[in-house]
C-alpha positions as CSV (number, residue, x, y, z in Angstrom):
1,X,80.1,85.4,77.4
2,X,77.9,82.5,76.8
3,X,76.2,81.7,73.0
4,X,72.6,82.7,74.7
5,X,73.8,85.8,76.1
6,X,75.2,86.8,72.7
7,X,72.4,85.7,70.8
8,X,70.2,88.0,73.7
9,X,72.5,91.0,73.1
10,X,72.4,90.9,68.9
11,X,68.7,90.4,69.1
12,X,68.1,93.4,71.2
13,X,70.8,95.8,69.0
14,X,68.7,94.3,66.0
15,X,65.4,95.1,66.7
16,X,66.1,98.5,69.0
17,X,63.2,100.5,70.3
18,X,60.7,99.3,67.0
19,X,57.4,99.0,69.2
20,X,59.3,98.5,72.2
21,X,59.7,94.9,72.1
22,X,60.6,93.6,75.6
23,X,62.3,90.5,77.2
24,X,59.8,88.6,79.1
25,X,60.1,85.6,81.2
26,X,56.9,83.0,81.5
27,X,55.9,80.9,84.3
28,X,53.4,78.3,84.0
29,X,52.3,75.9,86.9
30,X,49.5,73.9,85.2
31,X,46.4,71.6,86.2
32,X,49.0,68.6,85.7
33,X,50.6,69.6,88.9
34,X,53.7,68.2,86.7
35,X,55.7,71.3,88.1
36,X,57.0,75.0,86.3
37,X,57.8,75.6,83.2
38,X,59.6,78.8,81.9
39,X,60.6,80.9,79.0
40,X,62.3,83.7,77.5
41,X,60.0,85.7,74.8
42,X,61.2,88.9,73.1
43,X,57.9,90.7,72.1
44,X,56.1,93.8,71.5
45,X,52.6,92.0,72.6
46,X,52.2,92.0,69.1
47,X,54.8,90.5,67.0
48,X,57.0,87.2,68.3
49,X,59.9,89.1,68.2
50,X,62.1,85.7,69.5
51,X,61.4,82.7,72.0
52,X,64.3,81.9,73.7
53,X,65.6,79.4,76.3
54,X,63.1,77.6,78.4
55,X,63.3,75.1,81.4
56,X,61.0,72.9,83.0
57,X,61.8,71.8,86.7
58,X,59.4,68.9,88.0
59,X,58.3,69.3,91.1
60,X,59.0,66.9,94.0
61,X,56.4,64.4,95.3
62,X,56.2,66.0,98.7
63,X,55.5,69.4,97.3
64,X,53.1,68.3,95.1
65,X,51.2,66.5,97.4
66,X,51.1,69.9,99.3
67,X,50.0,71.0,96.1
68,X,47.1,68.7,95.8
69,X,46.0,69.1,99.1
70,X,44.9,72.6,98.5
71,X,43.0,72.4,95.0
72,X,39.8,73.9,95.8
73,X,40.9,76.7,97.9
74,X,41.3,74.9,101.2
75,X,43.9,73.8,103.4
76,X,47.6,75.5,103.9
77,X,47.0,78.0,101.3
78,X,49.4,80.6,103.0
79,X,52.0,78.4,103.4
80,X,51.7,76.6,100.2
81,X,51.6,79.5,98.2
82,X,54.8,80.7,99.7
83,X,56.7,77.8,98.9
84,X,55.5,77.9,95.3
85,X,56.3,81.5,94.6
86,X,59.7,80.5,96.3
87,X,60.5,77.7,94.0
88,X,59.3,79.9,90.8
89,X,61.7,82.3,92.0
90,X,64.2,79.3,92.1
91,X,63.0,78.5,88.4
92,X,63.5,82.3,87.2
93,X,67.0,82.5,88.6
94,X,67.8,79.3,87.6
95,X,67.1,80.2,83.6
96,X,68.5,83.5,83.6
97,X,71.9,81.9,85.0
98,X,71.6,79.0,82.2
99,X,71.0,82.4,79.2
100,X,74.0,84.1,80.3
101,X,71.7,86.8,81.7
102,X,71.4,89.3,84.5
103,X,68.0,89.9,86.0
104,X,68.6,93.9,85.4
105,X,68.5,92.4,81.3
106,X,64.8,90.8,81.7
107,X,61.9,93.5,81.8
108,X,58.9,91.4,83.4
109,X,58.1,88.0,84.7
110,X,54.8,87.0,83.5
111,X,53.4,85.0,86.3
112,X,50.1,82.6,86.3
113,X,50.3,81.0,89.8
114,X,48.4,78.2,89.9
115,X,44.6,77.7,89.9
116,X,43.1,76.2,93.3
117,X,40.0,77.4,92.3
118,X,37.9,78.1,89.2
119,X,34.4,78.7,89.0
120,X,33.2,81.6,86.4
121,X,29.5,80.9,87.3
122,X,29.9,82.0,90.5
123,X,32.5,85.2,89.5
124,X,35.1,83.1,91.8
125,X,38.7,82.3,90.0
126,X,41.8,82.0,92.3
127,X,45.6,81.1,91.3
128,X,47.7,81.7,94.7
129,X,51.2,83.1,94.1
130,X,52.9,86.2,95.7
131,X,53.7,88.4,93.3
132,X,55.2,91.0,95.5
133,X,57.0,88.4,96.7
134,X,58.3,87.1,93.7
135,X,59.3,90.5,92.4
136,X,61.5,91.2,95.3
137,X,63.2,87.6,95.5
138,X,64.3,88.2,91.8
139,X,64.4,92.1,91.4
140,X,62.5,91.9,88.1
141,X,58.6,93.2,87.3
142,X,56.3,91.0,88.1
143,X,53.0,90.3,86.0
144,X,50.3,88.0,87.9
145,X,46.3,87.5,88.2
146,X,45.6,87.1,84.9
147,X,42.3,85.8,85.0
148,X,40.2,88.3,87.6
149,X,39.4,90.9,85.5
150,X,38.4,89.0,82.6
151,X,35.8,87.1,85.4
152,X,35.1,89.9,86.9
153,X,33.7,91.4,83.1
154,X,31.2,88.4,83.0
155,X,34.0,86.1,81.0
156,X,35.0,82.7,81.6
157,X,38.4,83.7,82.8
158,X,39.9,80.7,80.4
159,X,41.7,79.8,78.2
160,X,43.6,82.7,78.2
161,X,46.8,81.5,75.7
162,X,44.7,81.8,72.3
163,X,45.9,85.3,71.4
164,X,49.5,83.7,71.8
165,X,48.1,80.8,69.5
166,X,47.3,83.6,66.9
167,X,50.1,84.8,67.0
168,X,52.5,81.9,66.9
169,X,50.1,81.0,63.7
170,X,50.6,83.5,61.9
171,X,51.3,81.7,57.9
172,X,49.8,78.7,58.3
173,X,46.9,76.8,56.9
174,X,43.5,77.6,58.8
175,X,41.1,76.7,59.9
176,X,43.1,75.3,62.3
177,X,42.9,74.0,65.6
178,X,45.5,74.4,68.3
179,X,44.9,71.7,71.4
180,X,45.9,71.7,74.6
181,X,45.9,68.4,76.8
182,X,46.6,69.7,79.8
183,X,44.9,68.5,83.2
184,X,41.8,70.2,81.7
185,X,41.8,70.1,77.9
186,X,40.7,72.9,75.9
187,X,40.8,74.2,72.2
188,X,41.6,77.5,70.0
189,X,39.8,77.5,66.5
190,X,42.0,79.8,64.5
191,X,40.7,81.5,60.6
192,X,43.1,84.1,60.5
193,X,42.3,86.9,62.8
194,X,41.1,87.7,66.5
195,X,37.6,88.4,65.2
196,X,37.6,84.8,64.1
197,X,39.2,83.1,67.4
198,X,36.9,80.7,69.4
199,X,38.1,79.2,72.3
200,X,36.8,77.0,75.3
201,X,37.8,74.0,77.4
202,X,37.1,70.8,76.0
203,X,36.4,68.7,79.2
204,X,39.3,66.8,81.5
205,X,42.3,66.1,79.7
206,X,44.9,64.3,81.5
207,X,44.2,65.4,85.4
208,X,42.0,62.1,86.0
209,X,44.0,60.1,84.0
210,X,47.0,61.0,86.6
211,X,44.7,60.6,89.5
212,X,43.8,57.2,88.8
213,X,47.5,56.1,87.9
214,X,48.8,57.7,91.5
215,X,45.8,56.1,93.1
216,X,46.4,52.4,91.7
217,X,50.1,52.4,91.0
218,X,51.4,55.3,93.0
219,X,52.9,56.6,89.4
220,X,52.5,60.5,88.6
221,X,51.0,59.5,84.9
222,X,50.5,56.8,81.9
223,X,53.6,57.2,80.2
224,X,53.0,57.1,76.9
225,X,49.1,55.9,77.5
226,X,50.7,52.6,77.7
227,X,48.3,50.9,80.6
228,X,45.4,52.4,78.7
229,X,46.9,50.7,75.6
230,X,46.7,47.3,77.4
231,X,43.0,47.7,78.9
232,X,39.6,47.9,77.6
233,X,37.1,50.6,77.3
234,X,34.2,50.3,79.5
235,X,30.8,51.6,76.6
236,X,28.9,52.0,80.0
237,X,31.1,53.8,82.3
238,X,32.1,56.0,79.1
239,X,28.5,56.8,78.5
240,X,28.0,57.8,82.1
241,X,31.0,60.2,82.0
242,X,29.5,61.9,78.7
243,X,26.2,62.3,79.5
244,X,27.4,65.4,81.5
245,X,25.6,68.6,80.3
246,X,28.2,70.5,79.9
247,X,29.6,68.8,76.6
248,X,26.2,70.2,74.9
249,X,26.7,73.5,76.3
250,X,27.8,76.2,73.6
251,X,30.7,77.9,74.3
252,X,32.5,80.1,76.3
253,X,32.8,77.7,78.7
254,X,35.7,76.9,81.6
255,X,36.0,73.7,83.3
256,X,37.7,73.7,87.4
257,X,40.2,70.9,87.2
258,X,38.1,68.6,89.7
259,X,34.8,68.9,87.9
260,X,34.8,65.5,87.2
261,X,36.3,62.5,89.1
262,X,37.2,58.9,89.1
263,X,34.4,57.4,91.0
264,X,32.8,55.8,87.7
265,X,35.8,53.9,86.9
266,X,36.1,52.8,90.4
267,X,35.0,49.3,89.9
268,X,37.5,48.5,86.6
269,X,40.9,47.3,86.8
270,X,43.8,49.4,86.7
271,X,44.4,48.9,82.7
272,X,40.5,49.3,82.2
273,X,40.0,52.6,84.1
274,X,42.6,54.5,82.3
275,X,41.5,53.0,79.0
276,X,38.2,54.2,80.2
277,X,39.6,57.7,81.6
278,X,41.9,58.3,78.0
279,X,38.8,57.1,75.9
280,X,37.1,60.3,78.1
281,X,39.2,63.1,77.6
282,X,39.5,61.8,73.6
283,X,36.0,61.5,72.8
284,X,35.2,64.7,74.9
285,X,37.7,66.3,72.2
286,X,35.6,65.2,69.2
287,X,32.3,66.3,70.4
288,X,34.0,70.0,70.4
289,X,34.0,69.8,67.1
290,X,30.1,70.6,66.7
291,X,31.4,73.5,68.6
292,X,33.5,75.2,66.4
293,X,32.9,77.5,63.0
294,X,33.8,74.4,60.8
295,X,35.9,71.8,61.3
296,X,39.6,72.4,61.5
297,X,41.3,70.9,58.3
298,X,44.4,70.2,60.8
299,X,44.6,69.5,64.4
300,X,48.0,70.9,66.9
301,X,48.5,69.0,69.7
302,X,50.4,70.9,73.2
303,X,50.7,69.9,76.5
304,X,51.5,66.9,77.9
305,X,48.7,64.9,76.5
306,X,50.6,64.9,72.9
307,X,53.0,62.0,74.5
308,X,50.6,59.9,75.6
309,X,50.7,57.9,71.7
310,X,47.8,55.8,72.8
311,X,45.5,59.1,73.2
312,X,46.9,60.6,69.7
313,X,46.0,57.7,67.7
314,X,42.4,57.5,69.4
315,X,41.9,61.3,68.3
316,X,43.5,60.7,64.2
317,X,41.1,57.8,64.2
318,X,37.9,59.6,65.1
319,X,38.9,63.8,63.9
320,X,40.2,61.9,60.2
321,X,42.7,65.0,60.3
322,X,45.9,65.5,60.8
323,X,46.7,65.5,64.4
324,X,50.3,66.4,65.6
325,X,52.6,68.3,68.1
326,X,53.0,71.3,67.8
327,X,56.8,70.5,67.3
328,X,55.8,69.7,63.6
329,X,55.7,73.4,62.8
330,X,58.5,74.7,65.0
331,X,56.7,75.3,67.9
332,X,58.3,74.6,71.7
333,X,55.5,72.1,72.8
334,X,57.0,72.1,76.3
335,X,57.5,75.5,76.3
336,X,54.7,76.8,75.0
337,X,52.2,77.7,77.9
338,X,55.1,79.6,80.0
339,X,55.8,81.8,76.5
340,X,52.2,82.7,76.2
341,X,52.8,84.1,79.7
342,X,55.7,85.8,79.1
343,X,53.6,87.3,76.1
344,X,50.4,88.4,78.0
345,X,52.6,90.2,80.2
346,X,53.7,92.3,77.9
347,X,50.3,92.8,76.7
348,X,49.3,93.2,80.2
349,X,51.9,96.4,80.8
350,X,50.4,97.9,77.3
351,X,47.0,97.6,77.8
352,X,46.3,95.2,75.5
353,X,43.7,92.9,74.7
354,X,44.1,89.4,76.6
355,X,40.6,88.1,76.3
356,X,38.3,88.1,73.9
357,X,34.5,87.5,72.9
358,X,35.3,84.5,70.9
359,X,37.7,83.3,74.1
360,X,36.0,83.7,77.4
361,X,33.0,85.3,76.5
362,X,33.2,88.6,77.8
363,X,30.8,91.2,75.6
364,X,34.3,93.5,75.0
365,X,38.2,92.5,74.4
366,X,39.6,92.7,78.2
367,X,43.1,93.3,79.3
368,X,44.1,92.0,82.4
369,X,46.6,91.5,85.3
370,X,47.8,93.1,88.1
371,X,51.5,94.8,88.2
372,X,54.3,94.3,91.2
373,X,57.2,96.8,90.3
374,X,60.6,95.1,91.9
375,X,61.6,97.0,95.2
């Protein structure tokens, strides 16, 4: 019996049938188009009971190019959405075998898909993924479409992980905010309650920054932001790309990960646009600050934007915080996203709350998500 599948065992004889905490598994496929990321959570939708073992599995280049080619709902979306719900199921096998688990053991999969189209305005948000299909290719309960309802209410259908940031917070120092740099970055304002959350997107985080690195140097990113570190900031192109309305508009607000694009940087160098691009996403950050109840005394950094050292130092300059990953309190930075999942699931099946005023603007608390029982 392997030391996970022990630890799994004692936690469940531990905590027995105490508001019915469950074993969920997350899936996140995020605006990166990095690949899926997965975790065990032991919750009650409440309470963190436990967060567990977690993978992430990169995706290849042809796949992802796949990927990319139907961001915006066109294209093979039939046949790209079966390939992706066939590699999460890959991904959900694969971390129950690396537990020590059986499927039979795990209660729900709590699955986003991934988004191919956003737009609130127009009451349109779309994340392809079977998950009829998934439930039967891994005999486990299947939580997916996260996001319609909440839209469908009048909400922004995003971000959805802040209830999972309240919770994760509980104990420490607020006001706080939690950031995510994802491809599209966005913020949760935390003051000790879900009467208090505030949450929106912030503006791109680092989906053009990957776009212009593919497109100049065929890489997937700026490791590290070090071609941005070597480049200069262009004021005018900078000033272009923030003169968009939408940085003035009061939240809730939800960005689509193509909202914005490279064509303003396209007459820099290579080091130039993703100084540029990184000076972007980092200032767009700051202005959320005028956003926000008061301003956070400390700033937790998620998502794959909190390696990219050149951004971080850009946003302690400017905030005059503390800005850190999340890994400086304990938390699973590369985990994170896929564990929210696992816990809105559970939510999901108990009819509670995963959106909020404060979080996507609906006039009530909304739960969400639609249910595939395993065959």
């Amino acid at each position: 019996m392997t030391y996970y599948r022990v630890q799994w065992l004692r936690m469940q004889s531990a905590v027995g049938n105490m508001n019915k905490p469950l074993l969920a598994l997350g899936l996140m496929s995020g605006t990166s188009l990095d690949g899926i990321d997965a975790a065990l959570v032991r919750t009650d939708g409440g309470t963190i009971v436990e967060t567990g073992p977690h993978i992430s599995v990169p995706y290849e280049n042809g796949f992802r190019e796949h990927l990319r080619s139907v961001l915006g709902g066109v294209g093979q979306i039939e046949k790209v959405e079966r390939a992706l719900t066939q590699l999460h199921a890959d991904v959900v096998l694969m971390l129950i075998s690396q537990a020590g688990l059986k499927p039979d053991e795990v209660d729900l999969i709590g699955f986003h898909g991934h988004t191919v189209q956003h737009d609130p305005a127009q009451s349109r948000t779309w994340q392809i993924g079977d998950g009829a299909y998934l439930a039967k290719a891994t005999g486990i309960d299947v939580v997916c479409d996260f996001r319609s309802n909440d839209v469908a209410q009048g909400g922004q259908g995003a971000p959805l992980v802040p209830v999972y940031h309240l919770a994760l917070a509980a104990g420490l120092e607020t006001p706080l905010a939690v950031l995510n740099i994802g491809g599209v970055a966005n913020v949760t304002y935390l003051d000790g309650d879900e009467a208090s959350l505030v949450a929106f997107d912030t503006g791109p985080g680092g989906a053009l920054i990957d776009d212009w690195v593919n497109r100049k140097l065929g890489k997937a990113y700026d490791e590290g932001g070090e071609l941005a570190a070597t480049g200069s900031v262009s004021e005018a192109v900078l000033k272009q790309l923030l003169s968009s309305p939408y940085f003035d508009s009061p939240p809730p607000k939800s960005l689509d990960r193509d909202e914005f694009d490279t064509d303003p940087v396209q007459g820099l160098s290579a080091e130039d646009g993703a100084a540029t691009l990184t000076a972007f996403t980092a200032d767009s950050i700051v202005r959320a600050v005028d956003h926000l109840p008061a301003s956070p005394k400390r700033w937790l950094v998620t998502g794959g934007g909190r390696h990219n050292m050149f951004m971080m130092e850009q946003l302690r300059r400017a905030l005059d915080v503390a800005v850190d990953p999340v890994e400086s309190v304990g938390w699973q930075g590369d985990a994170l996203e896929a564990q929210a999942f696992a816990y809105l699931g559970v939510r999901s099946r108990k009819g509670l709350p995963l959106t909020l005023p404060g979080t996507t603007g609906v006039l009530t608390p909304q739960t969400g998500g639609v249910f595939f029982p395993k065959p």
